[in-house]
N, C-alpha and C positions, 0 to 999 in steps of 0.2 A: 732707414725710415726718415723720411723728409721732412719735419712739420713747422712752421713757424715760430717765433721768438715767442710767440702769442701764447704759443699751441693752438691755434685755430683749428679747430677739426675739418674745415672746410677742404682747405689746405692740405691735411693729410690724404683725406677723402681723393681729392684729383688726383691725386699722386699716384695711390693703390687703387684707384677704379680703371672699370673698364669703358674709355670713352668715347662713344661711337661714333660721332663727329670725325674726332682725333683720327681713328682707323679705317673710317669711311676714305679720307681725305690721303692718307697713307696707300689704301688700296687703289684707287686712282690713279695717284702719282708711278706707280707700278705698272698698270696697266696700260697708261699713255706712255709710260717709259718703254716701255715691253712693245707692243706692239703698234703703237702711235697709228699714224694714216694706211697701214699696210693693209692690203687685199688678202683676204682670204687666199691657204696657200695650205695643203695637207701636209707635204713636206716639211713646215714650216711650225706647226702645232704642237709638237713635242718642246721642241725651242724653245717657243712665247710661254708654254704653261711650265715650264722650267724656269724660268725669268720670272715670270709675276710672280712665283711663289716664293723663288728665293728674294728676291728685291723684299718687298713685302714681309718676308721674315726678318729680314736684314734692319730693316725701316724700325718693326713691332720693337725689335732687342735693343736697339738705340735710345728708345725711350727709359731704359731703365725703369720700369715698371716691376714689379715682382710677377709676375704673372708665365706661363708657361701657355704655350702656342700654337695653336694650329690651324692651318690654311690650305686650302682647298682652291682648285681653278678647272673650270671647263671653259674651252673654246668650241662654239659649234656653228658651223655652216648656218648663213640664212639660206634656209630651203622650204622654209613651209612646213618643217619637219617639228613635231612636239618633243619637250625635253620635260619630266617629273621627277624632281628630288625631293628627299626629305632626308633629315636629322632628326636627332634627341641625343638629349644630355642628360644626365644624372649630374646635376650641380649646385652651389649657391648661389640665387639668385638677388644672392645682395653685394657677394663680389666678383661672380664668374659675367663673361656675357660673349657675346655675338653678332658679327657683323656680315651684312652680304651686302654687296655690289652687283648690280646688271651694268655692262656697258656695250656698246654697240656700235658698228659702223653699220657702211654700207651690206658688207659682205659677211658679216660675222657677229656674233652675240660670247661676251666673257662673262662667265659669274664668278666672281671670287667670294670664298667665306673664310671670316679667319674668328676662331674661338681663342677665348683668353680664360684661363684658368687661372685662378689664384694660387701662389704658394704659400 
């Protein structure tokens, strides 16, 4: 547990939260890592959503956070075609939480969602 000479609760708080900025910015970094300027490619789909997830997990457990993990990625075709997800979580919503990303090129739309669970 991290917290200041102070004990500043503030301090501790970033440390153990979950912060969507933080992992907005993480999930990103992955996703341009992953698939950067590439064209749509089916062959190629298993790959990138293999990449984003693990990059992205890799990224999340670096931080040293307490928290346990998990990430989710669709890639799918622009085609005009509708995509409906949902979740739920049974959690605390004072120290669990959740983040999704849409990113997009030309040819293709990524969601990543990655939840943080406290330990």
């Amino acid at each position: 547990v991290l917290q200041s000479r102070e004990g500043d609760k503030d301090t501790y708080h970033v440390y153990s939260s979950f912060v969507v900025d933080e992992i907005s910015n993480i999930i990103k970094e992955s996703i341009e890592s992953a698939i950067g300027g590439n064209a749509y490619q089916h062959n190629k789909v298993n790959q990138w959503t293999t990449n984003v997830v693990e990059q992205t997990l890799s990224q999340l457990t670096k931080l040293g956070k307490p928290f346990k993990y998990i990430v989710t990625c669709v890639i799918m075709q622009k085609n005009g075609a509708g995509l409906h997800t949902a979740s739920s979580c049974f959690w605390d919503n004072a120290t669990d939480g959740s983040c999704t990303v849409r990113w997009e090129n030309k040819t293709m739309y990524c969601i990543v969602s990655a939840f943080g669970l406290a330990i």
